[in-house]
C-alpha positions in Angstrom: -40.7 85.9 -20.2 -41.1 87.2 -23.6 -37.6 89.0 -23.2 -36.1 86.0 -21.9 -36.9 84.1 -25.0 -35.5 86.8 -26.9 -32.3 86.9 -24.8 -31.8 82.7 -25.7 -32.8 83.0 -29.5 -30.3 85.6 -29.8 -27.5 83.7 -28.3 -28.4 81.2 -30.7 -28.0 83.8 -33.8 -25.0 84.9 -32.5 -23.3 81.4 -33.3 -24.3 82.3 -36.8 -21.9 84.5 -37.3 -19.2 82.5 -35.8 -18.9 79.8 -38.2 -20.9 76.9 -36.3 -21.2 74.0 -37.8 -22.7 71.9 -35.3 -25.8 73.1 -33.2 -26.0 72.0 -29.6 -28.4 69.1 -29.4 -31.1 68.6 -26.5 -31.4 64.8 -25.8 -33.9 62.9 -24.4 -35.6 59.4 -24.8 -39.0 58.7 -26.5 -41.7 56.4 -26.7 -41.3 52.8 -27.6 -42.0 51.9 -31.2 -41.8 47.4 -30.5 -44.8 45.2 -30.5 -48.5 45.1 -32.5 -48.7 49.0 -32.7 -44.8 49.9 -32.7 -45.9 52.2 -35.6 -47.9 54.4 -32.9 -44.4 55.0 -31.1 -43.4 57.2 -34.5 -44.0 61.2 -33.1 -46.2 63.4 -36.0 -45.9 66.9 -34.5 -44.9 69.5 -37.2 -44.2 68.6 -40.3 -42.2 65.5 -41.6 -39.1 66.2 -43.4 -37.4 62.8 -44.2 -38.2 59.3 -42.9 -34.9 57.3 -43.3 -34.7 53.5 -43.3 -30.8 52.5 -43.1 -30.3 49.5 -45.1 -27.1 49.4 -46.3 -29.0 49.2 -49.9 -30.5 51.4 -52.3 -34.2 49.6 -52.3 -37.6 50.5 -52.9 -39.3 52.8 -50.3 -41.3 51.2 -47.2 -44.6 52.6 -46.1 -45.8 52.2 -42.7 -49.5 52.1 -41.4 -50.6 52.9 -45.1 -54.7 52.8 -43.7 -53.2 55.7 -40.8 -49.5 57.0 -40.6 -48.8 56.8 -44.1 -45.0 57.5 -43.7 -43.2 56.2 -46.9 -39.8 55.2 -45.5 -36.8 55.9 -47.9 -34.2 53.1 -48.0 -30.7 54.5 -47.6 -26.9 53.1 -47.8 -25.5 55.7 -45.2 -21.8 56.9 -46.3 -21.0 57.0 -42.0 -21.8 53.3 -41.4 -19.6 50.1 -43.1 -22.0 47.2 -42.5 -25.3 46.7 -43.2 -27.9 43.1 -41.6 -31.0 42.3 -42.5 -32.5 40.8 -39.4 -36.1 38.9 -41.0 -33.9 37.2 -43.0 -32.0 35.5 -39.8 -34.9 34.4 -38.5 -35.5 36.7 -35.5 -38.6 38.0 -35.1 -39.0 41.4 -34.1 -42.7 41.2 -32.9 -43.8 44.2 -34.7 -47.6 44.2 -36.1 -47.4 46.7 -38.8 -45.7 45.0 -42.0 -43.7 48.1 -43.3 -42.5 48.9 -39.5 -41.3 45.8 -38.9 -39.3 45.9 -42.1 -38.1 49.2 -41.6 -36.9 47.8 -37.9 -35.5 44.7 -39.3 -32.9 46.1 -41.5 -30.2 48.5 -40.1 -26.9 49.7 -40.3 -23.8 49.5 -38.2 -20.3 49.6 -37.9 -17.7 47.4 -37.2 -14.8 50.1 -37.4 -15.8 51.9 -34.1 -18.1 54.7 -33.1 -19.8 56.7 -35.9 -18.8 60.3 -36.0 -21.3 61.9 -38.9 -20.2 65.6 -39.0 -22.9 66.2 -42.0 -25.3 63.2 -41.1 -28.7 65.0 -41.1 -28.9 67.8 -44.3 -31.1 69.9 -46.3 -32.2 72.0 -43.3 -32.9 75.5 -43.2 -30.9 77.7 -40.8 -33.1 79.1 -37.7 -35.7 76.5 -38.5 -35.9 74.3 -35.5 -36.1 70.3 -36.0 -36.8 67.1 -33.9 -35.2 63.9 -35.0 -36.0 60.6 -34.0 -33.5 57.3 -33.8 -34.8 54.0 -33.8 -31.8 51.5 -32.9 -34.0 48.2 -32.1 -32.2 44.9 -32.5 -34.6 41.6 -32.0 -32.0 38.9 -31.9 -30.6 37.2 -29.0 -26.9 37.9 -27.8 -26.2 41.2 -27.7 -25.3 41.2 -24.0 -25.4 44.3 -22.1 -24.4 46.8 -24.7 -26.0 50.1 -24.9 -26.0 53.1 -27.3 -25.7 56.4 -27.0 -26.6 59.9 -29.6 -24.0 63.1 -29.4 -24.2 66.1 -31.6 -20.4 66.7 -31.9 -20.8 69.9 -28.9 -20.4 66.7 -25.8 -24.1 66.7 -25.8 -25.3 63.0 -25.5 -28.5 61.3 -25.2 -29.2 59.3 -22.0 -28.1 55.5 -23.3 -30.8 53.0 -24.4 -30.3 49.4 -24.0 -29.1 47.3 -26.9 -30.8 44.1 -25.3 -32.9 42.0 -27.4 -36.6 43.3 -28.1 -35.4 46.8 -26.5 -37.2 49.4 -28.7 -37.1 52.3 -26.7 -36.9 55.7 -29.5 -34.1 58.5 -28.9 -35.3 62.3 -30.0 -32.8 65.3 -30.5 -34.2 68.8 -30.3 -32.1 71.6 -32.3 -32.4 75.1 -34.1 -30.2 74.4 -37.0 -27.0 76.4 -37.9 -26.0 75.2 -41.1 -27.3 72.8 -44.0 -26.1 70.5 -42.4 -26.1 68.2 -38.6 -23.5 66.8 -36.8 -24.8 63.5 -35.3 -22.4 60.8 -33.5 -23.0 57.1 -32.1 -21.3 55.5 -29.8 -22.1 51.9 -28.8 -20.4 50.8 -25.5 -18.9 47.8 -27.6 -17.7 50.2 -30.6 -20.1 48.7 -32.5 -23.3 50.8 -33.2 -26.6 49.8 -35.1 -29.4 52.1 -36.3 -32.2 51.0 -38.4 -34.1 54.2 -39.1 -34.6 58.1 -38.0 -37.6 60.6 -38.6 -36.5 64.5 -39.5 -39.5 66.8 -38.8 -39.6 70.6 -38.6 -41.2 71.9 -35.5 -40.6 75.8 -35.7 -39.8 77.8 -39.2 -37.9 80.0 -39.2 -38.5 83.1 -37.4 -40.7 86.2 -39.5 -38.9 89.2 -40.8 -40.6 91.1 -38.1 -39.0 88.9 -34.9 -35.4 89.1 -36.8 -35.4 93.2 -36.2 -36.8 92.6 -32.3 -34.2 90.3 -32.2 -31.3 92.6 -33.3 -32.7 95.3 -31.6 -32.5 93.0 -28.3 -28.6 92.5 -29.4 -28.1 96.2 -29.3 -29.7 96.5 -26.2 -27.5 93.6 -24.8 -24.6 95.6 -26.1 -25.3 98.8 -24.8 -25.7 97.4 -21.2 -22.7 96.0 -21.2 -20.9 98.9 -22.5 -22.6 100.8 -19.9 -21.6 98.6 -17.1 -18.1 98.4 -17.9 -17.5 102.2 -18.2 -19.2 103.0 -14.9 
């Protein structure tokens, strides 16, 4: 099993050297973050990175469950989204206990151009480190039909589609070993018209030790000797 791992981590490093700019993304959905104790849906394995509240304006930062969580929320104008709604302000409530998480949920982003393609939307990360992120697209207001949204990486990796429907808070996480400074993420909305109101960047795995680089190349050269062997037999 041990080799195994070995054998998948160097397939990894070998996109390194090939210029990657986009790691391949594993996809899957996570817990739901509406109602009294939304806040609870927010994961806290390994270590928090950035917490992102897309507002469409540079404000003051939010902090959720101040007495637990304590996760101060940056407000952000994303460069990859045109439009920006403020949804307490309409009047629709979101049904959220926590005060900061329903703010955070009640502003987002979205875009009336078409599907977001973000080649560089996530940054600052360290290659070979490995990171989770988690979306949270909630909309609380009525008339949004049957719409649903979806999360690539850029590689035709998406994430299974969450509903867009009113009080639908179900959370979307991405699992990925970075190859760059930088993340490809895209959105596409089945209407061309996607909404996000916040995401979570935590690191999960550093980067590997000095020691499990040279195990690593040595299983490379192992790899390549086999399959000179083989192909001179």
């Amino acid at each position: 099993m041990r080799f195994k791992h070995l054998l998948s981590t160097a397939a990894a490093l070998s996109s390194f050297s090939l210029g990657s700019h986009a790691a391949s993304v594993s996809w899957s959905l996570g817990p739901n973050f509406g109602g009294a104790n939304g806040h609870q849906g927010i994961l806290t394995n390994g270590s928090l990175v950035q917490a992102v509240n897309l507002t469409g304006q540079v404000q003051a930062s939010v902090v959720v469950d101040p007495g637990g969580l304590n996760i101060s929320f940056s407000n952000v104008d994303s460069p990859f989204f045109g439009n920006f709604f403020d949804d307490p302000a309409s009047g629709f409530p979101n049904n959220i206990g926590d005060a900061g998480w329903s703010a955070v949920i009640g502003k987002f982003e979205w875009n009336s151009g078409g599907n977001v393609n973000g080649p560089s939307f996530l940054s600052g990360l360290s290659v070979g480190a490995t990171y989770q992120v988690q979306f949270f697209s909630g909309r609380s207001f009525p008339g949004v039909g049957n719409r649903s949204l979806a999360f690539g990486d850029g590689n035709g990796n998406f994430s299974p589609p969450i509903s867009m429907a009113a009080n639908s808070f179900v959370s979307v996480v991405g699992t990925f070993v970075a190859d760059a400074a930088t993340q490809h993420v895209t959105f596409n909305d089945s209407a061309n018209l996607p909404v996000v109101s916040a995401y979570v960047l935590r690191e999960v795995a550093p980067i590997p030790e000095p020691g499990t680089w040279v195990m690593l190349a040595a299983g490379l050269a192992l790899l390549g000797a086999v399959a000179k062997r083989r192909t001179t037999v």
